[in-house]
N, C-alpha and C positions, 0 to 999 in steps of 0.2 A: 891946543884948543881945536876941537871936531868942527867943522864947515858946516854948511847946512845943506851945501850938497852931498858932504860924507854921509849926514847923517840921514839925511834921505837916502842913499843910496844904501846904506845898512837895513833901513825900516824894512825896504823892497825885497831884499835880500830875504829878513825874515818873516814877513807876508809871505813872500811864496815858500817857504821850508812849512809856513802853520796850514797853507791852503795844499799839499801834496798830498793826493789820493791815497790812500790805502790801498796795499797790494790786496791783489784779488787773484786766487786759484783756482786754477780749472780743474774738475773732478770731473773726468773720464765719463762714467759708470753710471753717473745719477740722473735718474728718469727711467734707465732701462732694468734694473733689477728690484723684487718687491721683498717682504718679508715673510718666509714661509709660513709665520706661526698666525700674525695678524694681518696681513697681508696689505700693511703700508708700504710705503715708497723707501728705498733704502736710501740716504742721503750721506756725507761725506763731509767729515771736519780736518781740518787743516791743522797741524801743532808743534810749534818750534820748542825746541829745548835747548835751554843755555849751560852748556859745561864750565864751570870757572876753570878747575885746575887745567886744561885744555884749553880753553878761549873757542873751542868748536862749537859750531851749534848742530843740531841736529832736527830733520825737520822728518814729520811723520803724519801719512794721511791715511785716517780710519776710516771704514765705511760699517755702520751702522744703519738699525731700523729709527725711522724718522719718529716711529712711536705716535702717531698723533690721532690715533683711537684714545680719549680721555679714559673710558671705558673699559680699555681693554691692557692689564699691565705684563707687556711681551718682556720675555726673559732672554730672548737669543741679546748673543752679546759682539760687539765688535770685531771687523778683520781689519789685517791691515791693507794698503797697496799693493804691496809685495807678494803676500801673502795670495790674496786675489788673484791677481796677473800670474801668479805660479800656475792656480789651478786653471784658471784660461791658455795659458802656454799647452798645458796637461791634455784641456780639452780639442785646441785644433792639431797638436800633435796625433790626435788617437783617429782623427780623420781624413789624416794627410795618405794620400796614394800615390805611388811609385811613376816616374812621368813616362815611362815604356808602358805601364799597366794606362795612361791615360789615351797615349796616341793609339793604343790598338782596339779601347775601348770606343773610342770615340769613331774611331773607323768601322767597329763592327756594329754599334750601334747602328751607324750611319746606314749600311747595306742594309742591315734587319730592318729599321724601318719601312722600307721600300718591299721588302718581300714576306713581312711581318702575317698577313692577311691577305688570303685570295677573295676575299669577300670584297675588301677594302680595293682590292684591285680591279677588279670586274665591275664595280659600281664606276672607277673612273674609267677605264676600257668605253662601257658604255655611254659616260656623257660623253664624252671625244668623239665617238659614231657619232652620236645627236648635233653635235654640234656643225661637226661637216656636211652632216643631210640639211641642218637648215642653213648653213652657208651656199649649199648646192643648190637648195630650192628660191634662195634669194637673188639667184645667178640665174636660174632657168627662168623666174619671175621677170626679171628684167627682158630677157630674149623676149618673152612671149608678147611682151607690152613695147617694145621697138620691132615686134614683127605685126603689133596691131591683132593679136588672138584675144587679148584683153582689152578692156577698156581703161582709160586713166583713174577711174575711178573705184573699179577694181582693183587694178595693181596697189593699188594705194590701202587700201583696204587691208587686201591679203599681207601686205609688206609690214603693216604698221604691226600686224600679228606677230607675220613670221618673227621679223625684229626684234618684239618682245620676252618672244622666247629664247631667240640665240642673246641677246645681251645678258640673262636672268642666266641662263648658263655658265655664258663665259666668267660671270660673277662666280658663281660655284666653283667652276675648274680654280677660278684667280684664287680663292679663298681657302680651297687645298693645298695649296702649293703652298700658300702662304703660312698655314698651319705646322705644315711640314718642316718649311724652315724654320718657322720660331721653334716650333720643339727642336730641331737638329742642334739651333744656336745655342738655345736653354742648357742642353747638354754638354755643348762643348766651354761656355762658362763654368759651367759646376767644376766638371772635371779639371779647368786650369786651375778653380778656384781653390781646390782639393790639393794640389801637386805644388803650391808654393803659401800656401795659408800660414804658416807658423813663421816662414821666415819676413813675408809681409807683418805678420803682424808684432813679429819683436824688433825689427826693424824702421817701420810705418811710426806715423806722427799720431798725433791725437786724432784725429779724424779717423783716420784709416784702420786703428784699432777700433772704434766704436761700431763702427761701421762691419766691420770682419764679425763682432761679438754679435750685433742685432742680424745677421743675415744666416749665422749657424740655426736657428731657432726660434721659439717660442716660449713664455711663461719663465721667461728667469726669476730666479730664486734663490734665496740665501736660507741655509738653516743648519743651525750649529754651525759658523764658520763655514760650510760647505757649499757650493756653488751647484745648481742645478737646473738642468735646462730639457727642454724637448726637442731635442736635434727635429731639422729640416730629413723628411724621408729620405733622400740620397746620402745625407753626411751620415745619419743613424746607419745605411743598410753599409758605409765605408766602413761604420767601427766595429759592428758587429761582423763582418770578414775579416777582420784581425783577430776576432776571438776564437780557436781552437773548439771550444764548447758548442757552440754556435754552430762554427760550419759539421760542424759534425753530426748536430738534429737537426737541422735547417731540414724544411720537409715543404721547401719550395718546389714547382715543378722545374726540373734541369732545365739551363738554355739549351736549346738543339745549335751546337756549336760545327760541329762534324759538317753540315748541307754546303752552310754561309763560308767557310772557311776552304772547302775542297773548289765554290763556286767563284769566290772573287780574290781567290789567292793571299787571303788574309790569318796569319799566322796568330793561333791559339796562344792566349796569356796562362802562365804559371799557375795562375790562381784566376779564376773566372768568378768567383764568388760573389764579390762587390757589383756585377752588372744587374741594373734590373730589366724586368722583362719590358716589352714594349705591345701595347696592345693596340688593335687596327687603327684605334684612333691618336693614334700617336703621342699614348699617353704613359711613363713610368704604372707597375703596377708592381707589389710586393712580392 
């Protein structure tokens, strides 16, 4: 005969087996790629399959268009995971750069910046004079008002000027520099991002992969099982330096490599192709 605390204790047991959640999976991909044809959101179904003769199951997740134009009756048809993540392997494999080709780039960048533009130079040449004429004249201002050539109300006058031009300055000088580094840094993220992408990202967790895929690009897209994207301008000008065809009409103007190289003892890469140029403002240009 069952107790009625067995049978209690049974009841509890099977309450909590009726009240357990249903598994839930995380689909990578979904939010960040659309459908080429309609241009829904591609969304992503989860699908176990049970083998008897086997007792295996097999579990498989499709990523399809979400279809949810009433309106509009899209024909493109399902990939799988696999399938996907094949052609994303494909794609930062075709972006990935040699890590010698990164430390000499990222070095010669670094000099060309600085010597990119004599325009660029001479405009700071020039605030730097300005700046030490009105730290000079702020210095002689004081002499003249501790030798009584001025009056207090003068100096005060003149100083609140001078002041406001040398601080309005030094804001300038601070905020080149500062430009300078962020571009120099920007640069040297790419480049590391470049030189270990494929192994981060076959390696890397869920995160890490999404995150690798939303940062190659823009406008993903599926169509016909095919994965398509608008590389970021540095990852595009890496793949296209791997293509033979490319470098060979490429009807860029050459980097002047020969100056920077003979001036800061910086030894020429095999292939220069992938650098892009650097204009005074210290900006990538194609």
């Amino acid at each position: 005969m069952v107790t009625k605390k067995e049978f209690n204790s049974v009841q509890e047991i099977l309450s909590r087996k009726l009240k357990r959640k249903p598994k839930t999976h995380v689909h990578l991909y979904t939010g960040l790629i659309h459908c080429a044809e309609c241009g829904c959101a591609i969304t992503a179904t989860h699908k176990e399959k049970h083998y008897p003769k086997t007792g295996n199951i097999g579990i498989y997740d499709y990523y399809h268009c979400s279809k949810r134009k009433p309106h509009v009756k899209c024909k493109q048809k399902s990939i799988t995971l696999l399938d996907l993540e094949e052609q994303i392997i494909e794609l930062v494999s075709s972006i990935e750069i040699p890590i010698e080709f990164r430390d000499w780039a990222v070095k010669y960048l670094t000099e060309k910046s600085k010597t990119e533009s004599e325009t660029s130079l001479q405009i700071l040449e020039s605030k730097q004079k300005e700046y030490k004429r009105l730290e000079k004249q702020l210095a002689d201002l004081l002499t003249m008002r501790m030798n009584n050539e001025i009056s207090s109300e003068e100096y005060l006058d003149i100083k609140v000027e001078v002041k406001a031009k040398r601080d309005e300055l030094k804001d300038e000088l601070s905020a080149d520099e500062q430009n300078r580094e962020a571009y120099l840094k920007k640069i040297e993220d790419v480049f590391n991002f470049a030189t270990s992408v494929r192994e981060r990202f076959e390696n890397g967790g869920l995160t890490v992969k999404r995150e690798i895929l939303s940062l190659l690009g823009q406008n993903l897209m599926l169509n016909n099982r095919k994965l398509c994207i608008d590389l970021e301008k540095p990852f595009l000008i890496f793949k296209e330096g791997k293509n033979p065809e490319y470098v060979k009409n490429r009807r860029l103007e050459p980097v002047d490599l020969v100056a920077v190289t003979a001036k800061y003892g910086v030894s020429e890469p095999t292939d220069s192709t992938w650098l892009p140029r650097v204009d005074s403002n210290h900006q990538p240009t194609g």
